[in-house]
Residue frames as qw, qx, qy, qz and C-alpha x, y, z in Angstrom:
[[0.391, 0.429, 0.446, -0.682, 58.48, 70.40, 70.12],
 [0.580, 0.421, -0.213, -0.664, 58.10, 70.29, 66.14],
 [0.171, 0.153, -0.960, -0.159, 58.91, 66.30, 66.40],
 [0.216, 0.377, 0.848, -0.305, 55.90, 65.63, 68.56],
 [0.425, 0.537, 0.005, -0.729, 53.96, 67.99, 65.96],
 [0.416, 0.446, -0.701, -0.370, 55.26, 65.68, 63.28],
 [0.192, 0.078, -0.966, 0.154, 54.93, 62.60, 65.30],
 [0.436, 0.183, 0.460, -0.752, 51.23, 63.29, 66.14],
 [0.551, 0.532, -0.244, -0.595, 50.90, 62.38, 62.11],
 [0.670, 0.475, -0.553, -0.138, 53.35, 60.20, 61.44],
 [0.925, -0.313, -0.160, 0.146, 54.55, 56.86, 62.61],
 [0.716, -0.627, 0.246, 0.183, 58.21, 57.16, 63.96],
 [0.622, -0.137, 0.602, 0.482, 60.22, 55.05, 62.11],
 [0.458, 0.722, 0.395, 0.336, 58.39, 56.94, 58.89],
 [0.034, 0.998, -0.050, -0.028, 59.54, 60.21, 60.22],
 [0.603, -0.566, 0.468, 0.312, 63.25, 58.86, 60.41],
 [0.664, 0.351, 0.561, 0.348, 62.93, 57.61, 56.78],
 [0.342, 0.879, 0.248, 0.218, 62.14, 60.75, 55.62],
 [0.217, -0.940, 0.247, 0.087, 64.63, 62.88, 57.61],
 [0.628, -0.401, 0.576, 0.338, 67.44, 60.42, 57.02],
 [0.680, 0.338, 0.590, 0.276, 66.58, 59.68, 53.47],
 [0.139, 0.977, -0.103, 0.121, 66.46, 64.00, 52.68],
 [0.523, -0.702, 0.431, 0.222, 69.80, 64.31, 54.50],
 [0.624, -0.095, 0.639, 0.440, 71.38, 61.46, 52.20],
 [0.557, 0.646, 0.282, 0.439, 70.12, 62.91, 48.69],
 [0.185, 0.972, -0.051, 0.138, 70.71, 66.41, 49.52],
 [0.531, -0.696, 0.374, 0.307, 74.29, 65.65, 50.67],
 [0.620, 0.124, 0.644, 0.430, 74.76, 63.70, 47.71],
 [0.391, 0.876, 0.266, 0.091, 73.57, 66.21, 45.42],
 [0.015, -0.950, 0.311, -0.003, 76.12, 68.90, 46.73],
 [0.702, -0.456, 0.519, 0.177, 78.61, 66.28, 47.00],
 [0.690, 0.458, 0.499, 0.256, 78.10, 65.16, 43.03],
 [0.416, 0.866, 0.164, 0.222, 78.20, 68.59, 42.00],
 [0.325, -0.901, 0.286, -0.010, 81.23, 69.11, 43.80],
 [0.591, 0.608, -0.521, -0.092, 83.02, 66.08, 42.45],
 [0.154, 0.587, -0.702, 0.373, 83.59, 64.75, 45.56],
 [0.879, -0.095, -0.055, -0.465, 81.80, 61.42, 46.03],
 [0.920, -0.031, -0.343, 0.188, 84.21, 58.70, 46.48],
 [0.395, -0.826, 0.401, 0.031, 87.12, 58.08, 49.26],
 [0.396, 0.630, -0.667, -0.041, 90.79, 57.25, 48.72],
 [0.049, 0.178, -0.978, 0.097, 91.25, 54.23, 51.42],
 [0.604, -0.378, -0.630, -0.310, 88.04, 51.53, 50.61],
 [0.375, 0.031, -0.777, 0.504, 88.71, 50.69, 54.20],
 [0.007, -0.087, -0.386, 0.918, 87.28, 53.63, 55.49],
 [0.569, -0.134, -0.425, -0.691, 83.85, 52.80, 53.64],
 [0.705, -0.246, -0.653, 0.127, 83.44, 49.87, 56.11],
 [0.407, -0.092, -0.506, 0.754, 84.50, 52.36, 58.82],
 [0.163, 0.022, -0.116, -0.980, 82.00, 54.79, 57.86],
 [0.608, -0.284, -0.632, -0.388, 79.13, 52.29, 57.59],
 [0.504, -0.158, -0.757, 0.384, 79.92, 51.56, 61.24],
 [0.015, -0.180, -0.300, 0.937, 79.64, 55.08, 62.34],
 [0.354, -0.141, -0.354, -0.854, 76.51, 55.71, 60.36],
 [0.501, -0.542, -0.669, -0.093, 74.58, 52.78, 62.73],
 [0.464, -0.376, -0.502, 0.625, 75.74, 54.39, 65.76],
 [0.177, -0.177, 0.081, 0.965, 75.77, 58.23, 64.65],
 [0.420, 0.041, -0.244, -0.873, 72.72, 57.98, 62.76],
 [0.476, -0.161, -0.804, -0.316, 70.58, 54.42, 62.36],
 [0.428, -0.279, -0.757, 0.409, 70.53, 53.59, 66.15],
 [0.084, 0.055, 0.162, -0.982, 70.53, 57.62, 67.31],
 [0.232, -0.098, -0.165, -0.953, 67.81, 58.46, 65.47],
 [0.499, -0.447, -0.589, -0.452, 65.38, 55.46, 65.81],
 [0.485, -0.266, -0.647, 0.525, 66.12, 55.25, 69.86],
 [0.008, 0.079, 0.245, -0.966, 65.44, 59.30, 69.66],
 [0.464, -0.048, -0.162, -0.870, 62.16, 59.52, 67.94],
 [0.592, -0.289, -0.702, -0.270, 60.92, 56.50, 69.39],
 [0.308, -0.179, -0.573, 0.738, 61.78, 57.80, 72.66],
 [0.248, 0.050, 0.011, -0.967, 60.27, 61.53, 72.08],
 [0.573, -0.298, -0.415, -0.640, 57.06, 59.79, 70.69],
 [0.743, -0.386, -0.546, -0.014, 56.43, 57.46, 74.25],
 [0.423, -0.242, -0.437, 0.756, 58.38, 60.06, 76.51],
 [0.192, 0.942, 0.273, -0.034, 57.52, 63.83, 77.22],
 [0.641, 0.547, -0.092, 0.530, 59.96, 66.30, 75.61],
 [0.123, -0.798, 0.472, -0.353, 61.21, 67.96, 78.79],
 [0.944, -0.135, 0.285, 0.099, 62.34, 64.07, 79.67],
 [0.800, 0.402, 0.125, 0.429, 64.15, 64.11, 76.53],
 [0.159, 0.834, -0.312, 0.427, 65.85, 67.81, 77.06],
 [0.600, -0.627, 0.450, -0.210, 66.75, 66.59, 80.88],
 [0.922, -0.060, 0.320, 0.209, 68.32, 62.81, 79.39],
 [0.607, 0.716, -0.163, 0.306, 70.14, 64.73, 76.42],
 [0.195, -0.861, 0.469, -0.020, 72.65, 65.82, 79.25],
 [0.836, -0.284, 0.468, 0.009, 74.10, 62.35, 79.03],
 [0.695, 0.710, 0.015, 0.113, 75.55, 62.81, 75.66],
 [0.068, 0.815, -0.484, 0.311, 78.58, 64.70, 76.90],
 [0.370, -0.553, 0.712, -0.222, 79.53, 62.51, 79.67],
 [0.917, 0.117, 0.375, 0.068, 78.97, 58.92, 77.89],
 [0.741, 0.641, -0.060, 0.190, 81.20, 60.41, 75.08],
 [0.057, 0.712, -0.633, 0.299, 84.36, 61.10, 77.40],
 [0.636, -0.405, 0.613, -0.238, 83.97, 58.10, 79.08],
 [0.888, 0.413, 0.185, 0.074, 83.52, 55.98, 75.89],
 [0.564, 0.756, -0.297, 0.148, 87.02, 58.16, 75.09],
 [0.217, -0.686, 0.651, -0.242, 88.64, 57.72, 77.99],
 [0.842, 0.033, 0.495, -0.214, 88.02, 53.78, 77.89],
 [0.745, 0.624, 0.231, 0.037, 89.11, 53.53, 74.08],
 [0.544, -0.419, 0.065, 0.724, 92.45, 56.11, 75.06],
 [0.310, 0.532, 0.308, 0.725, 91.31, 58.40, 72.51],
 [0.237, -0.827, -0.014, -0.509, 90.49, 61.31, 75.86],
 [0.319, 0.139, -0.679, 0.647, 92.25, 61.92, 78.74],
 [0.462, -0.735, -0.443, -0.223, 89.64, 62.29, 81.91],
 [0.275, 0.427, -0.212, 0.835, 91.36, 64.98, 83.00],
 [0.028, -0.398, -0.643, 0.654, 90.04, 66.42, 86.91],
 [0.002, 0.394, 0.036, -0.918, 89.32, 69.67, 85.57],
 [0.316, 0.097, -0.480, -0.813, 87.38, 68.92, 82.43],
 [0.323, -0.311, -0.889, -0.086, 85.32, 66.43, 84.42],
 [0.047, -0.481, -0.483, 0.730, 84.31, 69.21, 87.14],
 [0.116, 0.307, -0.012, -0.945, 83.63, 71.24, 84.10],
 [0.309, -0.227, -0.873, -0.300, 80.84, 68.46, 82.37],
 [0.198, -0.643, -0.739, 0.023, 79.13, 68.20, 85.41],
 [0.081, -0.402, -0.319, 0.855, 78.89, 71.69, 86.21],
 [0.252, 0.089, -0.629, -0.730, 77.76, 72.40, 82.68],
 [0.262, -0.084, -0.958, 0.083, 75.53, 69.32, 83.45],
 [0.330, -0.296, -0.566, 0.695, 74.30, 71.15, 86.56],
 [0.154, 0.223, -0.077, -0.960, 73.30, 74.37, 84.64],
 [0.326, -0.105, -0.732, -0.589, 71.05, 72.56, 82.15],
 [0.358, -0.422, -0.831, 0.050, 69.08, 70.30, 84.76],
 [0.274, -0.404, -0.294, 0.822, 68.86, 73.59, 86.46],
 [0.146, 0.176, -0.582, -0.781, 67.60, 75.38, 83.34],
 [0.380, -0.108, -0.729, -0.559, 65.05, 72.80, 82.50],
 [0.489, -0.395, 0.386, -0.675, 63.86, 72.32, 85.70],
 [0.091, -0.088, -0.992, -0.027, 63.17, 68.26, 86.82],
 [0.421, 0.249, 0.444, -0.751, 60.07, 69.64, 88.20],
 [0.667, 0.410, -0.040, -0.620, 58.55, 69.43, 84.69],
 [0.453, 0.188, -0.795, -0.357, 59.75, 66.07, 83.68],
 [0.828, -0.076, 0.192, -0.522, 57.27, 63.23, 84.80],
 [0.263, 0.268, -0.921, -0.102, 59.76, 59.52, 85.10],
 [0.749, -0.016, 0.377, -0.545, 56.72, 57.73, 85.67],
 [0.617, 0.050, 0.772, 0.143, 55.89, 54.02, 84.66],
 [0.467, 0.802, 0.217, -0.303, 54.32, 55.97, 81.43],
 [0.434, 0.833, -0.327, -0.104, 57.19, 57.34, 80.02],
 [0.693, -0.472, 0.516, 0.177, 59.82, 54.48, 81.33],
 [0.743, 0.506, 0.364, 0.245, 60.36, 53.08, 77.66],
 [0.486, 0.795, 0.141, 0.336, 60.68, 56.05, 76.23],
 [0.094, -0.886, 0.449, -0.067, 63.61, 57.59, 78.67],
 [0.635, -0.303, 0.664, 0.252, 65.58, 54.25, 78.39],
 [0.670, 0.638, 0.182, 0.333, 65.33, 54.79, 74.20],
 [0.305, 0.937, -0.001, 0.172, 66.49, 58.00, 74.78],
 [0.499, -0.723, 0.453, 0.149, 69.36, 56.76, 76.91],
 [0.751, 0.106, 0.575, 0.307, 70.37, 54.30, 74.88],
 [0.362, 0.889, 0.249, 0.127, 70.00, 57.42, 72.10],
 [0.127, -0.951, 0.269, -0.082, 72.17, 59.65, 74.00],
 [0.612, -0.486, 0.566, 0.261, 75.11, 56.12, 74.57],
 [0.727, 0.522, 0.443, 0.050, 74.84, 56.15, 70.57],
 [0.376, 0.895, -0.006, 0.239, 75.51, 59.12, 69.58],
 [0.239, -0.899, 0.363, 0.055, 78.09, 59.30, 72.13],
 [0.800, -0.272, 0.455, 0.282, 79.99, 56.55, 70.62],
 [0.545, 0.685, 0.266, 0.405, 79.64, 58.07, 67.11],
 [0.090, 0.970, -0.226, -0.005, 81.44, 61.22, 68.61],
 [0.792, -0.469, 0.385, 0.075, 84.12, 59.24, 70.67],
 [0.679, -0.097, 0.603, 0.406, 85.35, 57.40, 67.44],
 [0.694, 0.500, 0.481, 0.194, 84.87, 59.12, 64.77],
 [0.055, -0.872, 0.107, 0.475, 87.32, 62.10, 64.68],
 [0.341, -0.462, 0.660, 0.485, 90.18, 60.20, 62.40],
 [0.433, 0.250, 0.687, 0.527, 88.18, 59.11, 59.62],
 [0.156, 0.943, 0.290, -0.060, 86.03, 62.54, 59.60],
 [0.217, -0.814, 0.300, 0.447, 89.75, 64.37, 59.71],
 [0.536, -0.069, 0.694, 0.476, 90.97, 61.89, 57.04],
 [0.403, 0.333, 0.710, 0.472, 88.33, 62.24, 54.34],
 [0.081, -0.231, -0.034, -0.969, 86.38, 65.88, 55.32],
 [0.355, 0.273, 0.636, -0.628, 83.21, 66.60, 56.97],
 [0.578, 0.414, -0.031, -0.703, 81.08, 66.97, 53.94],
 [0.555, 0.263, -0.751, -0.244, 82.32, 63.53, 52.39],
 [0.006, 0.154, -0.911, 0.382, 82.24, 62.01, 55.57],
 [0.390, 0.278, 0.648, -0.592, 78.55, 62.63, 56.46],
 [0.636, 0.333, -0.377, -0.585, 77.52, 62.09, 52.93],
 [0.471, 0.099, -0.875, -0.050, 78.76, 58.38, 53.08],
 [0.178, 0.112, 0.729, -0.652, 77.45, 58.01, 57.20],
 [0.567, 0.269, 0.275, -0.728, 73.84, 58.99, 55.77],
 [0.665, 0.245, -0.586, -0.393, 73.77, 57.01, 52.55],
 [0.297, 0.160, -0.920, 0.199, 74.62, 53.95, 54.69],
 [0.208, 0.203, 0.597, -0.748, 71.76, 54.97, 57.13],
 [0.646, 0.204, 0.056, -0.733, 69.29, 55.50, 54.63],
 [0.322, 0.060, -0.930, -0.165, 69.97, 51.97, 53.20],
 [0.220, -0.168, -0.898, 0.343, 68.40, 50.80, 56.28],
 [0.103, 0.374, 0.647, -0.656, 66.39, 53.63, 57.79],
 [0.549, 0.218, -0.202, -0.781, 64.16, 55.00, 54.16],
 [0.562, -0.087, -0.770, -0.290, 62.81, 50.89, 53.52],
 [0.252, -0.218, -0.869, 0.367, 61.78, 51.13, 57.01],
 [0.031, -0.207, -0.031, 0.977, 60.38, 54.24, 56.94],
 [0.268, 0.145, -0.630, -0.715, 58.53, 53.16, 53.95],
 [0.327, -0.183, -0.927, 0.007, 56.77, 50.15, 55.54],
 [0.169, -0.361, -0.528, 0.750, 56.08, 52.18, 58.82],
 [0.190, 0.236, -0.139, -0.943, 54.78, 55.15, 56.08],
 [0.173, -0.112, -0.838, -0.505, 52.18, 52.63, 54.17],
 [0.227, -0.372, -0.851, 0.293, 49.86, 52.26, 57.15],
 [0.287, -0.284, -0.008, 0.915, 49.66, 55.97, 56.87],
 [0.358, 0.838, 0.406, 0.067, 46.31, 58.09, 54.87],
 [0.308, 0.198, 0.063, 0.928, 47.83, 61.01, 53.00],
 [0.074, -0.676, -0.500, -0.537, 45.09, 62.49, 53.11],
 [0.644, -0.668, -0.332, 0.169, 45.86, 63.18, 57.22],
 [0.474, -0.393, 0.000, 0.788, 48.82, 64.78, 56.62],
 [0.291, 0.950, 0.026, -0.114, 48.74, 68.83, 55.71],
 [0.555, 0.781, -0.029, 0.284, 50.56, 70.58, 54.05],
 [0.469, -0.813, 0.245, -0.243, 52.18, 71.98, 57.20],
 [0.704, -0.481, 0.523, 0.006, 53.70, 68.93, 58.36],
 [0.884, 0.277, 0.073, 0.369, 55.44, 68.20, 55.20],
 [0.070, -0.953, 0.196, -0.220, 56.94, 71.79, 56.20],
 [0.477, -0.736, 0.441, -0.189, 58.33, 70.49, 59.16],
 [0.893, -0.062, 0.346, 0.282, 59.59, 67.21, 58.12],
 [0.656, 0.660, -0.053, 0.363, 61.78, 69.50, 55.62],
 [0.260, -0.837, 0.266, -0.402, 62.84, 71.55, 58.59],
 [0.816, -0.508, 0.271, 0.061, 63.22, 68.60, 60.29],
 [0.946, 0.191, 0.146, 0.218, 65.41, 66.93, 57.65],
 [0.417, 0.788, -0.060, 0.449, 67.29, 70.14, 56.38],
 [0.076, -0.839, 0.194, -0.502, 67.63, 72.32, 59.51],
 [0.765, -0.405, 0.450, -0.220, 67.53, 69.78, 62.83],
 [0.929, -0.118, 0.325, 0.130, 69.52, 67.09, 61.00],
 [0.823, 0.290, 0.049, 0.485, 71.88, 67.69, 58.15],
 [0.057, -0.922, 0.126, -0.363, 72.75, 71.37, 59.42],
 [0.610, -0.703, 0.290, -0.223, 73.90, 70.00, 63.00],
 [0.950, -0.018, 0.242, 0.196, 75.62, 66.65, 61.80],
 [0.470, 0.833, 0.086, 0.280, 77.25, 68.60, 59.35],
 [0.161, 0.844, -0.309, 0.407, 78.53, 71.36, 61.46],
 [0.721, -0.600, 0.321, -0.127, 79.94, 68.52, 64.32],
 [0.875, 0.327, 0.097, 0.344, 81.61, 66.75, 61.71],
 [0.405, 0.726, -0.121, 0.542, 83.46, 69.80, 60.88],
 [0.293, -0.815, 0.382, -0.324, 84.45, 70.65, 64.36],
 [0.919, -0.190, 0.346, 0.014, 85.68, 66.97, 64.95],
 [0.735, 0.532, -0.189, 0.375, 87.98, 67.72, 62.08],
 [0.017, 0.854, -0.129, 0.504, 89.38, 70.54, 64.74],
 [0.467, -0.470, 0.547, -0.512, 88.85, 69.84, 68.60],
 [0.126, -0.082, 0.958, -0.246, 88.49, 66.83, 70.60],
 [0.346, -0.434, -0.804, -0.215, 85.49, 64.69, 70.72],
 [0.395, -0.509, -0.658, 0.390, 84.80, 65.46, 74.00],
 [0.005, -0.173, -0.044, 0.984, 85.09, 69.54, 73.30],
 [0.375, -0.289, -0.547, -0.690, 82.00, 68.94, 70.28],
 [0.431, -0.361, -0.827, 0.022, 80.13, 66.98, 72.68],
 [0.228, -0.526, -0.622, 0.534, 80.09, 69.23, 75.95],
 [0.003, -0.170, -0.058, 0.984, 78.82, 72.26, 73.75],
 [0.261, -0.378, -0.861, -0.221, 75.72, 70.17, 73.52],
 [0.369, -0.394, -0.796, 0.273, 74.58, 72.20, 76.66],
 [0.096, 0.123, -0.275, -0.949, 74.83, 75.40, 74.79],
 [0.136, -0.400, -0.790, -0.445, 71.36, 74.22, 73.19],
 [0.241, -0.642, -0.722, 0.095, 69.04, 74.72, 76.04],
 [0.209, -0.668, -0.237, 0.673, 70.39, 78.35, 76.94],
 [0.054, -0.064, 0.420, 0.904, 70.36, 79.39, 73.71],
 [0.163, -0.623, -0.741, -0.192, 66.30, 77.72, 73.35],
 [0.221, -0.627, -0.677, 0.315, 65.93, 79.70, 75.97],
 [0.143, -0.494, 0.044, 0.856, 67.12, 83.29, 75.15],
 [0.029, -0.279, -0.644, -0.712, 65.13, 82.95, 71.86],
 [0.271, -0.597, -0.755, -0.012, 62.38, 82.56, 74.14],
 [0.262, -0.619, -0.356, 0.649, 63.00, 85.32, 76.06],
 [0.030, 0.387, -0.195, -0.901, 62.95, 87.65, 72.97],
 [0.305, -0.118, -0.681, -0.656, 60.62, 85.84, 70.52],
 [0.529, -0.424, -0.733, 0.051, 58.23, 84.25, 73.48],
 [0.381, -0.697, 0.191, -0.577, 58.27, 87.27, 76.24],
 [0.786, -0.107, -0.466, 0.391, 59.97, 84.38, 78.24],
 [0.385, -0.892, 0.231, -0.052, 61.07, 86.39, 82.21],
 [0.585, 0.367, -0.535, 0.486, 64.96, 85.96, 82.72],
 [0.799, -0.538, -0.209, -0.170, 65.09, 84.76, 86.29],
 [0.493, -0.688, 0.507, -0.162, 67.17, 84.16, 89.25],
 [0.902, 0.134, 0.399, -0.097, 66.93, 80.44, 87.99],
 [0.671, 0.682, 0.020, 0.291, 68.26, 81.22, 84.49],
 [0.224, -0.898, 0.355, -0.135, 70.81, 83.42, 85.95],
 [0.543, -0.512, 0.658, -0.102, 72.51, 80.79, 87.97],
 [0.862, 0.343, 0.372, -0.009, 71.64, 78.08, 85.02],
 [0.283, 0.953, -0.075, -0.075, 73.60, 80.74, 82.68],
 [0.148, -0.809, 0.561, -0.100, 76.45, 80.88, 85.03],
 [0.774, -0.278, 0.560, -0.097, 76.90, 77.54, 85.48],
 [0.832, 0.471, 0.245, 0.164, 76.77, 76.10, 81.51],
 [0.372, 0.849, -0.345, 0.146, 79.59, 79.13, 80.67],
 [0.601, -0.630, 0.398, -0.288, 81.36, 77.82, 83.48],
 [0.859, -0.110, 0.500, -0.017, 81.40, 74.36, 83.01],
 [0.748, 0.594, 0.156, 0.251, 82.04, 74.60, 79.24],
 [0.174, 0.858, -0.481, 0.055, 84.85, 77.19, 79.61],
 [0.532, -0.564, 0.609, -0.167, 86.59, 74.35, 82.11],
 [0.775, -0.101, 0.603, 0.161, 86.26, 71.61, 80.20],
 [0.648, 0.711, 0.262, 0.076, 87.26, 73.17, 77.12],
 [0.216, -0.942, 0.184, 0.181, 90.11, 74.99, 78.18],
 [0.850, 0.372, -0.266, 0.261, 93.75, 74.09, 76.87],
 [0.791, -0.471, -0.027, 0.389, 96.32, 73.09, 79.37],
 [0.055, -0.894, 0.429, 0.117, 99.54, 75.87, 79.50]]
């Protein structure tokens, strides 16, 4: 909801610039002052550029060009696809087994969300067609950036890792950004919506990237990924206490299902 606030202002590809282009200094900052700016094998700088199209370049424009030409309960309903392109991308690659049990427990998970968000309120019309094929294509991105990228995040750390991922990204995505931004009156944008593009950049992007990295040092790919479906039930219980939001029959069963699904495919074999 605060992208399409932001994206009411700005072009797209400007709001990526900015959000990518924050991300990269302020990593780098804490990185500099930490001492810990370079990696030991070069290799892994070439390995890290790679991830940074997929994980971040591709992701992000495919997402916010999606969100701006889709509606955002589209995008919450396509996001389920994140989890299950990223085990299949592992299980294809040999870096996941596709275990029964952790596939029953995806789609069940799966199941809770679409359940949760209701389809009722998304609208795949010829309208929004574009913009839910970005956001697929958004959602087979990022899952390829989980898929592969546990060994060189485990190798060098999360906080070095996603420093180099973003710098590589912003190469590409702050000179587009820029171009995209030119077209652009200041004068249109409050004060407000530089707010949110800090929020966006700070909280919604280097926070989350950040704290998947670090679990990818830990668990499987495929563990980070399916607690992706945690999001919506958590949206929602804010709602219910900050938003007078009813807890329903609906929710209930939506509830039961996401713990469910996530306990199963997370579980560790005896």
């Amino acid at each position: 909801m605060i992208g399409k606030v932001v994206l009411a202002v700005l072009p797209a590809v400007a709001l990526v610039g900015f959000r990518v282009g924050i991300t990269a200094l302020i990593l780098f900052v804490v990185q500099w002052m930490r001492g810990r700016l370079w990696l030991r094998d070069r290799s892994d700088y070439r390995r890290l550029a790679v991830m940074s199209l997929f994980g971040v370049t591709f992701n992000q424009l495919l997402f916010i060009g999606g969100l701006s030409l889709t509606k955002a309960s589209n995008t919450s309903l396509l996001a389920v696809t994140i989890p299950i392109f990223t085990v299949a991308i592992g299980a294809i690659i040999g870096t996941e087994r596709l275990r029964l049990i952790k596939t029953i427990g995806i789609v069940l998970a799966a199941l809770g969300v679409v359940i949760l968000i209701d389809p009722r309120k998304a609208s795949f019309s010829s309208e929004t067609t574009l913009g839910d094929l970005l956001i697929i294509l958004n959602s087979l991105s990022y899952g390829i950036y989980v898929a592969t990228s546990k060994e060189v995040i485990t190798r060098n750390g999360a906080f070095r890792s996603m420093m180099w991922v973003f710098i590589f990204a912003a190469a590409i995505c702050v000179p587009l950004g820029l171009v995209s931004f030119s077209a652009v009156e200041l004068d249109s944008i409050s004060p407000l919506v530089w707010w949110l593009v800090l929020y966006i950049a700070i909280v919604a992007t280097a926070g989350p990237y950040l704290l998947n990295a670090y679990a990818l040092e830990r668990v499987a790919a495929s563990t980070v990924a399916v607690y992706i479906y945690l999001q919506p039930l958590i949206g929602f219980i804010l709602a219910v206490l900050f938003l007078n939001e009813i807890v329903d029959t609906r929710f209930i069963v939506a509830a039961s299902l996401v713990f469910a699904g996530v306990y199963l495919a997370t579980r560790r074999r005896n």
